[in-house]
MIGUKOL-46975 format. One record per atom (N, C-alpha, C): x, y, z. Coordinates in steps of 0.2 Angstrom, whole numbers, plus 5000, padded with zeros to 4 digits. Atoms other than C-alpha are relative to their C-alpha. Layout:
BEGIN
XYZ ...
END
This chain:
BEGIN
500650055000 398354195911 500349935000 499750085001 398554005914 499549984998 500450015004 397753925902 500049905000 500250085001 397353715904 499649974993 500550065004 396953615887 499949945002 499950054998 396153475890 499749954994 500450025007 395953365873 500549925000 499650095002 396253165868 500650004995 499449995006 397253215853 500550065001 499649935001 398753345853 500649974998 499350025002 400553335845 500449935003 500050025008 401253205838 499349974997 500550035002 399553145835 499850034992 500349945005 399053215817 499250024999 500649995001 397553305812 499950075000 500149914999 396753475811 500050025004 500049984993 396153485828 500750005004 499549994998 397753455833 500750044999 499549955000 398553575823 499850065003 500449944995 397353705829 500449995007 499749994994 397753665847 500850015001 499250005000 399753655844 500150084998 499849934999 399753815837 499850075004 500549964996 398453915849 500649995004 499650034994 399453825864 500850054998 499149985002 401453895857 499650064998 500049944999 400654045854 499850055005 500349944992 399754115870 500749995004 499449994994 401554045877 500450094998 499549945003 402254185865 499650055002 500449954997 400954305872 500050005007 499750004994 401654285889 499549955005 500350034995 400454165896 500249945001 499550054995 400753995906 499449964996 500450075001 399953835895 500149955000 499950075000 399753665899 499549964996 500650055004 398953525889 500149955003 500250094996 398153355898 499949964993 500250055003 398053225885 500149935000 499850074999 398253045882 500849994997 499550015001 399752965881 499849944994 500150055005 400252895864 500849974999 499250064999 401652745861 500550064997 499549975001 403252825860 500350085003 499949924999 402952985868 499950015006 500050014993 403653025887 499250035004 500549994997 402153045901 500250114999 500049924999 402953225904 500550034995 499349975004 403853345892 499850094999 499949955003 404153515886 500050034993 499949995006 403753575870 499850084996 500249925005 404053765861 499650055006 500449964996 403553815881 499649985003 500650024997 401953725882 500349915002 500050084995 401953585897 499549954998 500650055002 401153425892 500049975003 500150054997 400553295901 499649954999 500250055002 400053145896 499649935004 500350054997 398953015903 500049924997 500150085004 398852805901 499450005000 500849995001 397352795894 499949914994 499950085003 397652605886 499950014992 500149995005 397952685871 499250044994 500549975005 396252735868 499650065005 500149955001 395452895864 499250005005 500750034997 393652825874 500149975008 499950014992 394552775890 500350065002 499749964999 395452935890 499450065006 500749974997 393553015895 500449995008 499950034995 394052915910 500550015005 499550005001 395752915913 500350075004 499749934999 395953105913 499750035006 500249984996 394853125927 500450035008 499650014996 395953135942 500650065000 499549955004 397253225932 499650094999 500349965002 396153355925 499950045008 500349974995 395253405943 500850045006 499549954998 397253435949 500250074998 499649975003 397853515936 499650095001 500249965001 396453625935 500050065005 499949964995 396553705952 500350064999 499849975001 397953795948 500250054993 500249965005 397453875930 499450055002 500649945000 396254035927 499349954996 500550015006 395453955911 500149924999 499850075004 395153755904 499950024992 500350015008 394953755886 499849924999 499950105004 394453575877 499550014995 500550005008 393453515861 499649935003 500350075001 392553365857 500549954996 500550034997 392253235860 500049995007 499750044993 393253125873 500250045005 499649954997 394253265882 499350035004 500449954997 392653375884 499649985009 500550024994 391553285898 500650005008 499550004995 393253275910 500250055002 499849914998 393653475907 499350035004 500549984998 391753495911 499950005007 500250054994 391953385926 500550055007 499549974996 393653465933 499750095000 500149904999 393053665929 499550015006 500749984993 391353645941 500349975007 499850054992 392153545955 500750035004 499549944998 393653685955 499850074998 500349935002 392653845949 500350014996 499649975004 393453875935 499650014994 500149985005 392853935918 500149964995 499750055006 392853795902 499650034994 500349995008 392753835884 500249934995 499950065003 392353705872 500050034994 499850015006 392953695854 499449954996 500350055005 391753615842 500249994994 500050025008 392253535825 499650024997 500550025003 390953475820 499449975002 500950044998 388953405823 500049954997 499950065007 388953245818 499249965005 500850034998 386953215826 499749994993 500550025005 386053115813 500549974995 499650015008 387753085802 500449955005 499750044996 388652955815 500049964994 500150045005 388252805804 500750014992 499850015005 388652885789 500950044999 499749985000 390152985792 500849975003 499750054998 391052845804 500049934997 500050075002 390652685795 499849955007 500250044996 389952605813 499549994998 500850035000 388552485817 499550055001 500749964998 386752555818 500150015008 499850004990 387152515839 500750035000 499549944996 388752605840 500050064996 500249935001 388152745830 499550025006 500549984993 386552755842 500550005006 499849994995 387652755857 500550065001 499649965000 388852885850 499650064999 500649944999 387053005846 500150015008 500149984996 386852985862 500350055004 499449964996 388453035871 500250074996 499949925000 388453185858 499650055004 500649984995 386853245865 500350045008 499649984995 387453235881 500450045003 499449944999 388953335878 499650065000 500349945001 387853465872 499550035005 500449984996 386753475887 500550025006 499649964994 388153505897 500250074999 499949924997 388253705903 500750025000 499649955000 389853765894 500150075001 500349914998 390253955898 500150034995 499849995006 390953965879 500149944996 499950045008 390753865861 500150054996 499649995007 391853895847 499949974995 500050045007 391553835831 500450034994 499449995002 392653825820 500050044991 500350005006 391553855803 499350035002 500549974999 389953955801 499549934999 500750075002 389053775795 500149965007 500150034993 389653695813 499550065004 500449964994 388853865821 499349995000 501149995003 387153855811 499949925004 500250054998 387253665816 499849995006 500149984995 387553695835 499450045000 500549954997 386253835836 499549984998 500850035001 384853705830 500049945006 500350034994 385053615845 500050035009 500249944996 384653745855 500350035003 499249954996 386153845863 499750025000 500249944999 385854005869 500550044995 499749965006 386454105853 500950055003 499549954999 387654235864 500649965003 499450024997 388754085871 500449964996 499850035006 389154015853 500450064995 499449945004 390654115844 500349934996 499550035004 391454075828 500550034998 499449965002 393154085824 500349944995 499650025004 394254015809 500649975002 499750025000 395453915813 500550034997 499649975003 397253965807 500549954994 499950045005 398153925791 500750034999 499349985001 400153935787 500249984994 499850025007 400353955768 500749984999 499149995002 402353975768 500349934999 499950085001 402553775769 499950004991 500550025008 401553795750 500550034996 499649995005 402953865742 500449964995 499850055002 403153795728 500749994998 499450015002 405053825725 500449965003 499950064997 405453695738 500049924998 500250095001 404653535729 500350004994 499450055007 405353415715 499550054997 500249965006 405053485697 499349964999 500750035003 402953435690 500649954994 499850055006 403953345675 500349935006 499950064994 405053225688 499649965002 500550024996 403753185699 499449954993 500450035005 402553155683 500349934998 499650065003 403953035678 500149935001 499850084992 403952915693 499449995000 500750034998 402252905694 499749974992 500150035007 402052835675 499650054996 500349935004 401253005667 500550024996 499549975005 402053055651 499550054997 500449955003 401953215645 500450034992 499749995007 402253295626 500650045002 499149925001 404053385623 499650064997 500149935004 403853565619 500150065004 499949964996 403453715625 499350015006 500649984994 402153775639 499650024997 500749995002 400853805630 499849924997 500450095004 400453615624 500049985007 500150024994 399553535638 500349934999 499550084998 400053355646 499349974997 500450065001 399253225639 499749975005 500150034994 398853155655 499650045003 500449974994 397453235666 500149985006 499950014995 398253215683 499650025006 500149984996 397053225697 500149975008 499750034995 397353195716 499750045006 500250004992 396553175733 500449975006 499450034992 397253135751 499450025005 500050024995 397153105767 499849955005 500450054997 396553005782 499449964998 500650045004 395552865774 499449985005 500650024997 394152875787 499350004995 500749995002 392252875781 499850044999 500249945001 392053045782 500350044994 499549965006 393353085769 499550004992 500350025009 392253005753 500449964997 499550035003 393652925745 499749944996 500550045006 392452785738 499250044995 500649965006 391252915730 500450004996 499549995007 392952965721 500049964996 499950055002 393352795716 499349994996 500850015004 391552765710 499950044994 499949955007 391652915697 500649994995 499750045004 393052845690 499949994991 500450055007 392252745676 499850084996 500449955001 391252905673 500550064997 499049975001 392953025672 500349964994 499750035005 393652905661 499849994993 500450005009 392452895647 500150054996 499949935003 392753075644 500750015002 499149995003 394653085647 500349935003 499850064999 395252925644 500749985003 499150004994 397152975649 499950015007 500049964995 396553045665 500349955006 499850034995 397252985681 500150005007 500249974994 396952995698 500549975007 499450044997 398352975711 499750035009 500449964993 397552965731 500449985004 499749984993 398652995744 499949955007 500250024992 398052905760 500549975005 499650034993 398852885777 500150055005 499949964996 399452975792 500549975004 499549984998 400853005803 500149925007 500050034993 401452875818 499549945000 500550045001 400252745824 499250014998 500650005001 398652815820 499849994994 500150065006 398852725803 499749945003 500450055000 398352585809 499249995000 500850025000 396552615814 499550004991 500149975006 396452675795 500249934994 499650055004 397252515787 499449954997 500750045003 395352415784 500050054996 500349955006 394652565775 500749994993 499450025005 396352565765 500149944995 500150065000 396152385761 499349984995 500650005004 394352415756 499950014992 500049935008 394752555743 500549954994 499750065003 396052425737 499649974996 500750045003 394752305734 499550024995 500549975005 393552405725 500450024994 499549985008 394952465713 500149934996 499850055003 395352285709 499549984996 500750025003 393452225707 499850044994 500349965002 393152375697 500650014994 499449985005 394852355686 500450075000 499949935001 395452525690 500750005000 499350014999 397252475692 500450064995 499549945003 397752595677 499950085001 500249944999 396652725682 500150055005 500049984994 397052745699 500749985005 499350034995 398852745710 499850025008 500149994993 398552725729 500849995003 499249984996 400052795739 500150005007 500050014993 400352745757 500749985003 500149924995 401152825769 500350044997 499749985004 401552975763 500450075005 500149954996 402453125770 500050094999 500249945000 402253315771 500150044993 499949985006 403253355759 500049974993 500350045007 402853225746 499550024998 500549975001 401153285748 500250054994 500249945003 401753455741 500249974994 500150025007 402753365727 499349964997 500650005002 401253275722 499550044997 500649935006 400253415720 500350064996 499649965004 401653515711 499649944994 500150055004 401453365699 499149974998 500549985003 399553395697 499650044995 500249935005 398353475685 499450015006 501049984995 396453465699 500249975005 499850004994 396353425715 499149975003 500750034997 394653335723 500049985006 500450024990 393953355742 499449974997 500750045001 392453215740 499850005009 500150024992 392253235760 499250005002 500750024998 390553175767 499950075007 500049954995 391053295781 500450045001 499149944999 392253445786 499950035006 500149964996 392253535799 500650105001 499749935001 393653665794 500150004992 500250015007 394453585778 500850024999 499449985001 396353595778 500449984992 499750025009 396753505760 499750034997 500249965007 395653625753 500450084999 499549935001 396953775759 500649974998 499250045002 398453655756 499850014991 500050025006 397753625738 500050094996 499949945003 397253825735 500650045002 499349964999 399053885742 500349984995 499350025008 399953775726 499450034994 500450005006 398453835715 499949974994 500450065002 397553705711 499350014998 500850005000 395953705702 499649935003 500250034994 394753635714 499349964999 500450014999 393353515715 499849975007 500050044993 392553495732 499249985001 500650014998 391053445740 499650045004 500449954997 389653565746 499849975010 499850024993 389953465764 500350045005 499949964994 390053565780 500350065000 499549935004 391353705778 500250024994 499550005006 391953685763 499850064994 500249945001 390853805753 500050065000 499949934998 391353945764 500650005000 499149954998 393153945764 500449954993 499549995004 393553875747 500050064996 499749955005 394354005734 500049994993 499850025004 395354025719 499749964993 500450005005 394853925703 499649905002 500250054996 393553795709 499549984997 500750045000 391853695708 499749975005 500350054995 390653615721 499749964997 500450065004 389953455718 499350015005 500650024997 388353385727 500349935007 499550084998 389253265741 499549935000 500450065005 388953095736 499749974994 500149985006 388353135720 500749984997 499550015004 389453035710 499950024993 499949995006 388953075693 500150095002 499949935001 388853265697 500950025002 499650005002 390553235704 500749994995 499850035007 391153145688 500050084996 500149945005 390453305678 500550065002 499449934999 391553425689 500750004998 499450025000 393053345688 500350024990 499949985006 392853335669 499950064996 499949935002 392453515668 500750055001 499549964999 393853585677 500649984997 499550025005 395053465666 500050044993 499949965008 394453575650 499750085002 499849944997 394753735661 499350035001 500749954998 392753785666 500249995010 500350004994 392753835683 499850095003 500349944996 391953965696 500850035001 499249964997 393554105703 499750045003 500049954996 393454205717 500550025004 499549984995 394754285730 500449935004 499850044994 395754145740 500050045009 500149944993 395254215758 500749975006 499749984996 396454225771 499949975007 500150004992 396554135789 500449995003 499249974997 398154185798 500049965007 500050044996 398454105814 500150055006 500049964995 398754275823 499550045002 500849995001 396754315818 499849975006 500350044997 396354155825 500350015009 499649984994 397554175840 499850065008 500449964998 396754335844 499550015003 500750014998 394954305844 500049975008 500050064995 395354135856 499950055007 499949964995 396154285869 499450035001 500749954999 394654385868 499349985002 500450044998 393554255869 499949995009 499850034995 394454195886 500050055006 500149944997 394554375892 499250025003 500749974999 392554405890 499949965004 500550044997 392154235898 500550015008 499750004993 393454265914 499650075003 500549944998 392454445916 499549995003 501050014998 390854385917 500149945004 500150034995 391254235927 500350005006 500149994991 391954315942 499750075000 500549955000 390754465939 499449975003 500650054998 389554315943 499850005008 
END
């Protein structure tokens, strides 16, 4: 099978979707089939290259993800010609795969994250006017006649299937997940790491807790993360554990730090206004493995995300087992485990209460579930196989 993704983001770019795609693509190559991926070109990285099999091809798209829609058009309508299958997701990418699969007959499956009709505003931080213009353009996306949607999470499928899909052309699949990085015998020692970060703990033995209730968020400081809900509970946290202290993470890989460097700036600001300086260490940039130490070097772990659509800090956090406080936001209620809590998202004092429960060891505990990458891998094929049947059975 030859298989065309065609997505704004893919390798080195970071993110979820883009590790979904990176690992789907290097593995259908490992199941013998021929993938190429169309994206944008990002600073540093040649138009054409070779990676792990999968050929990529890169487009000037003047850096941005919004002219890439454009951009790729040309490209796309080549490429396509000679593949069976397009893949693509949302957003940017989708409308160009759409464009290229009807104008060469070819079959496109789109990937959905996530629904973000009605939540633009809130989960971007734009104007009231470029929220309304990106409702618009999701719309759109959705009235266009893919021959396959995937979602990624059963709360993206319920969300698509309220805006009217036809039920049998919506499949979820789980994205996949590679605990073996989470081992924890790899990272610096919990005491060390406590040491640099200014947390003192009592001498003794293992059974006398730390003094310090260590808790700690991460990742891309967009809108949709929460990251100023956290910060607002705070105060609230601290009245009931007055050592506690909250160490957030923020940044990402390459330049796609910089679109994130206001919000960063902001979260600053409110920690100064609000004197949190002793309550609160902000850590920028950070990388993979520091990550893991960090969270060796915790006691809780808090997803305050406004949105999710799979939710990969909350398998990062459940593979070092971590007790968990997340937000009842998008996926997140189905795929956390382990020993945990859901808050109410946004909800800063219900927040607050959770955070200070799991610190005096009350939480919920269930199974940590499972999502392998040769499941997801699977499915993808089977997906690919039913809609190539039925579209030259057509």
């Amino acid at each position: 099978m030859k298989i065309l993704f065609i997505c704004e983001h893919y390798y080195p770019h970071p993110g979820g979707a883009e590790l979904l795609f990176k690992n789907l693509a290097e593995r259908f190559v490992q199941h013998g089939h021929q993938v190429t991926v169309l994206t944008r070109l990002l600073k540093g990285t040649p138009k054409r290259e070779e990676i792990n099999g999968v050929w990529i091809e890169r487009v000037p798209s003047f850096f941005s993800r919004y002219a890439f829609t454009f951009s790729a058009i040309g490209k796309a309508i080549k490429l396509a010609r000679s593949h069976d299958l397009i893949q693509t997701t949302t957003f940017n990418g989708a409308p160009p795969a759409w464009l290229a699969a009807r104008l060469t007959g070819k079959p496109v499956v789109v990937t959905v994250h996530e629904v973000w009709l009605g939540k633009w505003k809130e989960v971007t931080g734009f104007s009231w006017l470029n929220s309304q213009i990106h409702e618009m353009l999701e719309r759109f996306l959705y009235y266009l006649p893919y021959d396959k949607y995937i979602c990624g999470s059963q709360a993206t499928q319920r969300d698509l299937l309220r805006r009217g899909l036809v039920p049998s052309k919506v499949e979820q699949i789980y994205n996949g997940f590679d605990d073996a990085f989470w081992n924890q015998h790899h990272f610096r020692s919990r005491r060390a790491v406590r040491k640099e970060l200014g947390v003192d703990e009592k001498e003794g033995g293992k059974k006398e807790r730390d003094k310090t209730f260590v808790y700690i968020s991460w990742g891309r400081p967009g809108p949709s993360k929460g990251f100023e809900y956290l910060l607002q509970a705070v105060p609230a946290i601290t009245t009931k554990l007055p050592q506690a202290k909250l160490i957030l993470l923020l940044g990402a890989a390459n330049n796609s730090m910089n679109a994130y460097q206001k919000k960063v700036r902001e979260l600053s600001s409110f920690i100064e206004r609000q004197h949190l300086q002793n309550q609160v260490t902000i850590i920028t940039p950070f990388s993979h493995q520091e990550l893991g130490d960090y969270l060796q070097a915790a006691d809780g772990v808090v997803i305050p995300s406004v949105a999710e659509g799979f939710g990969y800090t909350t398998l990062e956090a459940m593979a070092m087992k971590k007790p968990l406080v997340v937000s009842d936001a998008g996926s997140l209620p189905e795929i956390v485990g382990g020993k945990y809590l859901i808050f109410k998202s946004k909800d800063v004092q219900d927040l607050a209460n959770k955070v200070i429960a799991i610190a005096s060891g009350q939480w919920q505990e269930k199974a940590i579930p499972k999502f392998t990458w040769e499941e997801c891998c699977k499915r993808y094929l089977q997906v690919y196989d039913a809609v190539l049947t039925k579209f030259h059975n057509i």
